[in-house]
NUDRENSE-829327 format. One line per 5 residues: number of its first residue (from 1); for each residue x, y, z of C-alpha. Coordinates in steps of 0.1 Angstrom, whole numbers, plus 5000, padded with zeros to 4 digits. Example, Ala and Ser with C-alpha at 12.3 -4.5 7.8 and 13.67 -1.06 7.14 Angstrom:
2
1) 5123:4955:5078 ~ 5137:4989:5071
END
This chain:
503
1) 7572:3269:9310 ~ 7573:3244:9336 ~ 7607:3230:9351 ~ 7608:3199:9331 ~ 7601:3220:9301
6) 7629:3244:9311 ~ 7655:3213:9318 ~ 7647:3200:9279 ~ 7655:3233:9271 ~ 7686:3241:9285
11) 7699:3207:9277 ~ 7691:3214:9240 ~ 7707:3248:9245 ~ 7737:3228:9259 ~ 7742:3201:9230
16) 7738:3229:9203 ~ 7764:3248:9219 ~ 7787:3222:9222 ~ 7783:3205:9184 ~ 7811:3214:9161
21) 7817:3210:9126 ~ 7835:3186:9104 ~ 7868:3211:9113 ~ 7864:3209:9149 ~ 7847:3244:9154
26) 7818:3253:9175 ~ 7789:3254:9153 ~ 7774:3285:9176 ~ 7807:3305:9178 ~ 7817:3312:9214
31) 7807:3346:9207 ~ 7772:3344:9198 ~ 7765:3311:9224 ~ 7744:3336:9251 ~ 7745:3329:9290
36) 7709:3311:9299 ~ 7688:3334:9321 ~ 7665:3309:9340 ~ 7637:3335:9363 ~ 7613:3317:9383
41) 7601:3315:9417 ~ 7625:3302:9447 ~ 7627:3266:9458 ~ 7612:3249:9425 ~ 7647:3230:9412
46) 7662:3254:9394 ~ 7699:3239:9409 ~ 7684:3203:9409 ~ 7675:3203:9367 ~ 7712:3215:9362
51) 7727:3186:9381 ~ 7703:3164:9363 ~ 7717:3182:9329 ~ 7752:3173:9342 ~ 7747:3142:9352
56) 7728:3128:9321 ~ 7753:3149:9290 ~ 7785:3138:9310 ~ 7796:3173:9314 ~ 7809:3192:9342
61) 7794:3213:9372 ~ 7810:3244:9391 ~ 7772:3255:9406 ~ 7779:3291:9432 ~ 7752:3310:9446
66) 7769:3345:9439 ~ 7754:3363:9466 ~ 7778:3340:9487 ~ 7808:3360:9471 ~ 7826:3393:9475
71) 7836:3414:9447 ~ 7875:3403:9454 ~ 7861:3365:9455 ~ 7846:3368:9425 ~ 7869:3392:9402
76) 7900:3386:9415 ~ 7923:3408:9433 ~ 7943:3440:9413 ~ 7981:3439:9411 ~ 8003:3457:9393
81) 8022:3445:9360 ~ 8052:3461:9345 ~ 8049:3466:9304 ~ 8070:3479:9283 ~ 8049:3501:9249
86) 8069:3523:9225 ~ 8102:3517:9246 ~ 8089:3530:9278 ~ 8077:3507:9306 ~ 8045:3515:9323
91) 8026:3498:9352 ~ 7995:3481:9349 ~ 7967:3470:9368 ~ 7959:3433:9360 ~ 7940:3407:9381
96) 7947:3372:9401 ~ 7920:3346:9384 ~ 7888:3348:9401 ~ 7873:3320:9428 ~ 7848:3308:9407
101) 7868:3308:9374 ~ 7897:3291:9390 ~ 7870:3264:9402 ~ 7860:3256:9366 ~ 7899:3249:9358
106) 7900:3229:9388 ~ 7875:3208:9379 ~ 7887:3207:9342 ~ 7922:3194:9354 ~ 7909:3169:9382
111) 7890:3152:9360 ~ 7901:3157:9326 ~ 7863:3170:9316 ~ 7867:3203:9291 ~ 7832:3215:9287
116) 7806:3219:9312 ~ 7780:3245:9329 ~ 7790:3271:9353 ~ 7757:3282:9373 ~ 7754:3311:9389
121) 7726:3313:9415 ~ 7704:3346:9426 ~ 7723:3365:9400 ~ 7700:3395:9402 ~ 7706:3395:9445
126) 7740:3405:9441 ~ 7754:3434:9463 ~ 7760:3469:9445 ~ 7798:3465:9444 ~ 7792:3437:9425
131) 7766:3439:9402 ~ 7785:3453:9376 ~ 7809:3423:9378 ~ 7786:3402:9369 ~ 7769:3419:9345
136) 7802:3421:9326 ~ 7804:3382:9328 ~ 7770:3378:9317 ~ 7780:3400:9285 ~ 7814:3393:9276
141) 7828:3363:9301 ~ 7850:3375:9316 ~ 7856:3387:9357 ~ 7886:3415:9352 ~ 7907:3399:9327
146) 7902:3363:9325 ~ 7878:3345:9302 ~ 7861:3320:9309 ~ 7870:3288:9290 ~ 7853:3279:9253
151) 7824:3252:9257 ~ 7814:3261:9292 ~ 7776:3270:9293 ~ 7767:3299:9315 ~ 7736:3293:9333
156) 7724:3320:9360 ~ 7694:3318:9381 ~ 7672:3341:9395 ~ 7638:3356:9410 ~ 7615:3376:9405
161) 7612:3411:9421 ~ 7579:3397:9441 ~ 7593:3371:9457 ~ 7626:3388:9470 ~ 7632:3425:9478
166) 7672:3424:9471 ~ 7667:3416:9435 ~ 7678:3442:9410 ~ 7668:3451:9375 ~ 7688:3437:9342
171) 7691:3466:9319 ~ 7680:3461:9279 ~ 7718:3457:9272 ~ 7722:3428:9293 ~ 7693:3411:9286
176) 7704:3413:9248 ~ 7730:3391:9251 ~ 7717:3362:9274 ~ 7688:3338:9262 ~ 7658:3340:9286
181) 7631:3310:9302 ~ 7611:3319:9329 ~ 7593:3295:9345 ~ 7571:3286:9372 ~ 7556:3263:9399
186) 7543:3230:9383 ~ 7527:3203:9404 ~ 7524:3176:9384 ~ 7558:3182:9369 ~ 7571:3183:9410
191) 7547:3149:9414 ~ 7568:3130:9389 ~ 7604:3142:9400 ~ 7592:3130:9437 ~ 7577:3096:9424
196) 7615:3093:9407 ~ 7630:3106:9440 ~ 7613:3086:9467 ~ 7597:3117:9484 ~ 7569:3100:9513
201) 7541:3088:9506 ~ 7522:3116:9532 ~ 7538:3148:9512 ~ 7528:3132:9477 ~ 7494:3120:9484
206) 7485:3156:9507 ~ 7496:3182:9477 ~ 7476:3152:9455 ~ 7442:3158:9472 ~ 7453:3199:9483
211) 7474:3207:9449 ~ 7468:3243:9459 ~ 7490:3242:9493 ~ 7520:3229:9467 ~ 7533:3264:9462
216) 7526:3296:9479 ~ 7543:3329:9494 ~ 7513:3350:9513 ~ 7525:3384:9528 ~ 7511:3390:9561
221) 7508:3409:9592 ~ 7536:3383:9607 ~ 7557:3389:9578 ~ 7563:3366:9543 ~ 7547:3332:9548
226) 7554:3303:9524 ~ 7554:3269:9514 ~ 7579:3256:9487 ~ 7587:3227:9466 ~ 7619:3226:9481
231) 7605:3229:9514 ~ 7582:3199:9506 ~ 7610:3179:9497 ~ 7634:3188:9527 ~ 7604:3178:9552
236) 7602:3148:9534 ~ 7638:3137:9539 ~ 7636:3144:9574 ~ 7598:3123:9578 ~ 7618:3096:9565
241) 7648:3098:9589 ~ 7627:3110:9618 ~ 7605:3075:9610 ~ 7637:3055:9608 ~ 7647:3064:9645
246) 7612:3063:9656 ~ 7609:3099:9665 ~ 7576:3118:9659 ~ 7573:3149:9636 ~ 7552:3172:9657
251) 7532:3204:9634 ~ 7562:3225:9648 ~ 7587:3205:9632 ~ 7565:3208:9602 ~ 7562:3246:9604
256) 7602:3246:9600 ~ 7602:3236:9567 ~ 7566:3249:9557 ~ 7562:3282:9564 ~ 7529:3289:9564
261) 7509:3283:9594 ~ 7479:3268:9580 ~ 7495:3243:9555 ~ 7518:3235:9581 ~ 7489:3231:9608
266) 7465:3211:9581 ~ 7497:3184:9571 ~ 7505:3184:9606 ~ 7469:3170:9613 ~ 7469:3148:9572
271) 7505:3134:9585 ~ 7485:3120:9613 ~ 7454:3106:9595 ~ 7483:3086:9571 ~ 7495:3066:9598
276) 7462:3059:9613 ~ 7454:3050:9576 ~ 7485:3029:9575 ~ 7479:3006:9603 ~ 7439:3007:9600
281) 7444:2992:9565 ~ 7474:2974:9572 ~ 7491:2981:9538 ~ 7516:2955:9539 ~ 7491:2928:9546
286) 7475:2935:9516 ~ 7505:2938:9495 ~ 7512:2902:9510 ~ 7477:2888:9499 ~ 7457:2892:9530
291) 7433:2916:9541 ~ 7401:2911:9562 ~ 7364:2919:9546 ~ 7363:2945:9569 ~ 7387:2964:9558
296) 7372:2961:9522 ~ 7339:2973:9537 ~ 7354:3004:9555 ~ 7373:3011:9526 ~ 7347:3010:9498
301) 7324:3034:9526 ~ 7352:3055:9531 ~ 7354:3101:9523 ~ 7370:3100:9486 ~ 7402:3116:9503
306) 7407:3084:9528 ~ 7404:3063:9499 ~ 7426:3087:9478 ~ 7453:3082:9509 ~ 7451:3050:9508
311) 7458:3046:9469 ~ 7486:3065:9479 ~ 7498:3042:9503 ~ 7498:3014:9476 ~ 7511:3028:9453
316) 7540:3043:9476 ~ 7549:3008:9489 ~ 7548:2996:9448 ~ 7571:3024:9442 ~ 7596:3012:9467
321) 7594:2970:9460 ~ 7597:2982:9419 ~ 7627:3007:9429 ~ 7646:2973:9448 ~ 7639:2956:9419
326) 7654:2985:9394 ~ 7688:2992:9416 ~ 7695:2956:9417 ~ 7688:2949:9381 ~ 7714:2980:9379
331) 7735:2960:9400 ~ 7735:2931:9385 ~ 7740:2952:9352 ~ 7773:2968:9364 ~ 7785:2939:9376
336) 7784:2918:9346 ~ 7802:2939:9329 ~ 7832:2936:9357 ~ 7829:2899:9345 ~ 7835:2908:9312
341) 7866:2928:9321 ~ 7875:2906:9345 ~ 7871:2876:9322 ~ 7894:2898:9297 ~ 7920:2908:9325
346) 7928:2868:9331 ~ 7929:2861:9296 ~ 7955:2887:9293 ~ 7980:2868:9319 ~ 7966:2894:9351
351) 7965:2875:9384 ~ 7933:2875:9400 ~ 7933:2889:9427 ~ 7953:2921:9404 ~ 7928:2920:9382
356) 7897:2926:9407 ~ 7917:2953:9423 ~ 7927:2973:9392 ~ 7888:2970:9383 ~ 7880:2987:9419
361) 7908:3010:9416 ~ 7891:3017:9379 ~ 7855:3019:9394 ~ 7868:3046:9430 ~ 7886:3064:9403
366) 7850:3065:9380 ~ 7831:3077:9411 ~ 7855:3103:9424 ~ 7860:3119:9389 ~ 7818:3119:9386
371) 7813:3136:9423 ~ 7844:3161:9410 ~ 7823:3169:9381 ~ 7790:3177:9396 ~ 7776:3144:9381
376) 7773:3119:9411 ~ 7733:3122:9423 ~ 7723:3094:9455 ~ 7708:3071:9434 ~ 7746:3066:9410
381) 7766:3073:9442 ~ 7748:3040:9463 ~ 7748:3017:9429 ~ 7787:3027:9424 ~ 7794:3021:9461
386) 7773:2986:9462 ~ 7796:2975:9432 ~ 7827:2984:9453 ~ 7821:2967:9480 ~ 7807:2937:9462
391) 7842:2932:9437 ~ 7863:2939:9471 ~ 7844:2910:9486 ~ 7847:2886:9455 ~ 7887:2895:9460
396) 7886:2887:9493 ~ 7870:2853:9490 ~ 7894:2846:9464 ~ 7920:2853:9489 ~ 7903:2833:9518
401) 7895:2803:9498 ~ 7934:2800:9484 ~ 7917:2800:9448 ~ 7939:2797:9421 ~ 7940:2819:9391
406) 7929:2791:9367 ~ 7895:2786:9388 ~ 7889:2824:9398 ~ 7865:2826:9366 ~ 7842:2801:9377
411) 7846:2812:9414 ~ 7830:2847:9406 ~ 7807:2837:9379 ~ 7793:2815:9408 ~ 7790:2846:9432
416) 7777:2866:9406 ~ 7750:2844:9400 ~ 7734:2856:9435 ~ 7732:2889:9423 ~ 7712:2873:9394
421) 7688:2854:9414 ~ 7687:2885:9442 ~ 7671:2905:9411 ~ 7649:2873:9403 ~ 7634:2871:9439
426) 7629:2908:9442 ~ 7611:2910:9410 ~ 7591:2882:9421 ~ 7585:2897:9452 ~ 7570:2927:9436
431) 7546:2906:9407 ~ 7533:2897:9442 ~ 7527:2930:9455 ~ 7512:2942:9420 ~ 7489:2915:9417
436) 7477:2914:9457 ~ 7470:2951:9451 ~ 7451:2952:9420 ~ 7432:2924:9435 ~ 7422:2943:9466
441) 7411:2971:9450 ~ 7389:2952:9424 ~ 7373:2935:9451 ~ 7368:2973:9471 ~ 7357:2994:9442
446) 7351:2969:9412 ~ 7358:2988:9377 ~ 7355:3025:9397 ~ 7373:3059:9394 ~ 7395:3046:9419
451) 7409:3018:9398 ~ 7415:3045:9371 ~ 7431:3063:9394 ~ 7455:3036:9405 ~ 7460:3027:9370
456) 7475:3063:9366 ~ 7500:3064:9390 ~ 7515:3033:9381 ~ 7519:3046:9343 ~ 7531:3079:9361
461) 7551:3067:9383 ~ 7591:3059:9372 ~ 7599:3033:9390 ~ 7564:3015:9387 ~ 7559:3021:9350
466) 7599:3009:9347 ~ 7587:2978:9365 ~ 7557:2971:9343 ~ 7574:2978:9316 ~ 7604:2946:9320
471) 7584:2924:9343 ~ 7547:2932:9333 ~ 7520:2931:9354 ~ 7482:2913:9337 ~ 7461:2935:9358
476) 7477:2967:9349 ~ 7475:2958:9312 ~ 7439:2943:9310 ~ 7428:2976:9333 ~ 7447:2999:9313
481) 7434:2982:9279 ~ 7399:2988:9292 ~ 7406:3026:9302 ~ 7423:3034:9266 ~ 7394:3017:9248
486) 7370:3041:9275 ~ 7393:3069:9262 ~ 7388:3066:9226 ~ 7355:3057:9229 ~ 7348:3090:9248
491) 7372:3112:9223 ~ 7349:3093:9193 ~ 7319:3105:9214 ~ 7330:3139:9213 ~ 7344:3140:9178
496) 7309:3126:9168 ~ 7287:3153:9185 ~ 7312:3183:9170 ~ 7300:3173:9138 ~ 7267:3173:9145
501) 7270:3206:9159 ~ 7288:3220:9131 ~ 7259:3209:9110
END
């Protein structure tokens, strides 16, 4: 299966092992709830889904790559015990608690959180003095004689014996107690994550037009040669800084992230083309509503992978104005409901200026006890740390205007009401870019593959298909109206000549 597949599956895996009964008991008794064994090739998200996982249940995260770890680190060191059986004391060998179980009762008492996923990363690279360690955990968890807490999920990673040397084989025992998913490279799984991500426009559109340089491992003469998904998106966060402080990003700065000559070489040269294609076109001039004939001209004559560039440009920039316009609606979101329990905090005889500070006390608190838990990604860290720093400045104008308590309601309903019309403009703004773009591209191509094409990557993409979805857009909807009824009209086709041949 592919990596989304495996996510929905895990996350099924997860809630079915953490339902109880009308007693209280784990449906799935501790016992029989297996450790998930997910196999797949390196660098395709198998540590990113279980953040996700973590993130969106509200459980907690202790994540290890085990070949990090020592036996010691990872057991627990030996000491010696003094018992007493059938009147007569002997000494006995027990263990400290182990690094990484110690970690999940950290976690538990930092943030109050009792069930979450423990993931263990390249279980099958682990060194020989350790491998039965772990293969113990896997079967009974435990490491020496401490257990791992009840509703904790065990999730291990690991690859494939092509793809590393180091890995060793489970036996049938093992393998009979943990519940098994392999899965492998997908890229229009990867396409959708990056949409959702903000990966650059260059690394999306390239693997869209060369989908077979997304994922490979050659062995040479040179040695093991590859090009990864996470490579892909690790180049892609340093494109984007590199492009911030106007530094170039030569084919050998390419070739440290992709490691495979010839990809490296051929986005190297693609990397280039995208820029010339972003200034020839001048994308935000048409997103603005102005573009020359010329550029309509060149376009419409233009290879089909120039133009496919270029619908990759658009839809890039559309991607970004819709994702402004999703955070802030977030924003604003968040915010009203401080109002509300600000509103509730006055009511109740709190001073104002106590009252906004208990709710950014409440909100620090929130944020820390996520990023404890595993469960704070970018996109929730900069939303919670935009609403900080927006309730410390409403308490600070509070306290620089000399507002009383009595008026402080109206005060920040008044500042709040920016935030509203922040997320009015920059919807507005983005209607704009919509409409300017589906304009251009009817007058280029007319009703044409490339409109169909466009048409599909805003229904693909999140943050443009989120934006559609609240704001609407009348050119999407008449275009996409007209490529449904082509659809069923086709599938009618089709069922209509099966007949016939079946006559």
């Amino acid at each position: 299966m592919n990596i989304k597949q495996a996510k929905e599956e895990i996350a099924n895996t997860l809630k079915a092992y953490l339902a109880r009964d009308e007693l209280g008991n784990y449906l799935i008794p501790a016992v029989r709830q297996r450790p998930v064994l997910l196999m797949g090739p390196p660098g395709i998200g198998k540590t990113q889904i279980m953040e996700q996982i973590a993130a969106e249940t509200g459980v907690g995260l202790v994540a290890y790559t085990i070949t990090h770890h020592t036996r010691q680190s990872a057991v627990g060191l030996p000491f010696i015990e003094k018992r007493t059986y059938g009147g007569r004391e002997f000494s006995v060998t027990e263990y400290t608690m182990s690094e990484i179980l110690a970690s999940v009762y950290d976690l538990m008492e930092r943030t109050g959180i009792r069930e979450g996923i423990l993931f263990l990363d390249e279980i099958n690279c682990v060194s020989e003095t350790l491998a039965p360690m772990m293969l113990q955990f896997l079967q009974c968890k435990t490491f020496g004689n401490q257990k791992l807490p009840e509703g904790w999920l065990i999730a291990a990673a690991g690859n494939p014996p092509e793809y590393n040397k180091s890995v060793r084989d489970f036996d049938v025992v093992t393998l009979d107690r943990v519940k098994r998913i392999d899965v492998e490279e997908d890229f229009a799984v990867w396409k959708e994550y990056a949409r959702r991500r903000g990966l650059h426009g260059a690394v999306v559109s390239y693997l869209d037009i060369k989908k077979e340089n997304f994922y490979r491992i050659e062995t040479t003469v040179d040695g093991i040669q590859f090009a990864t998904a996470r490579g892909w998106e690790d180049l892609s966060e340093l494109i984007c800084a590199y492009e911030k402080l106007g530094l170039p990003v030569s084919r050998e700065v390419v070739g440290q992230y992709i490691q495979l000559p010839r990809i490296a070489r051929d986005f190297a040269g693609y990397l280039e083309l995208y820029g010339k294609y972003q200034r020839a076109y001048r994308v935000e001039d048409i997103l603005e509503g102005k573009w020359a004939a010329a550029t309509v001209s060149e376009l419409r004559a233009a290879p089909f992978d120039e133009k496919l560039s270029v619908l990759g440009l658009l839809v890039g920039r559309l991607s970004e104005e819709a994702g402004h316009v999703r955070a802030q609606d977030a924003l604003a979101d968040a915010l009203h409901a401080d109002l509300t329990a600000f509103k509730a905090r006055l009511a109740g005889g709190t001073a104002a200026g106590a009252a906004l500070l208990e709710l950014e006390q409440s909100r620090q608190e929130a944020m820390e006890r996520s990023a404890a838990a595993g469960q704070l990604d970018r996109e929730r860290r900069t939303l919670d740390q935009r609403e900080q720093e927006i309730l410390t400045r409403y308490r600070q104008d509070l306290l620089d205007g000399d507002i009383r308590d009595e008026n402080a309601m109206d005060a920040v309903r008044g500042w709040f009401a920016a935030e509203v019309e922040a997320r009015r403009v920059a919807a507005q703004t983005a209607g704009r870019c919509f409409d300017n773009a589906f304009r251009y591209l009817e007058e280029t191509f007319g009703d044409s593959q490339e409109l169909v094409i466009f048409v599909t990557e805003i229904t693909a993409g999140y943050d443009t298909s989120w934006f559609v979805e609240h704001f609407g857009c009348d050119a999407y909807f008449r275009h996409n109206r007209e490529l449904l009824f082509d659809d069923s009209r086709r599938r009618i086709r089709e069922e209509i000549a099966a007949e016939k041949s079946g006559k």
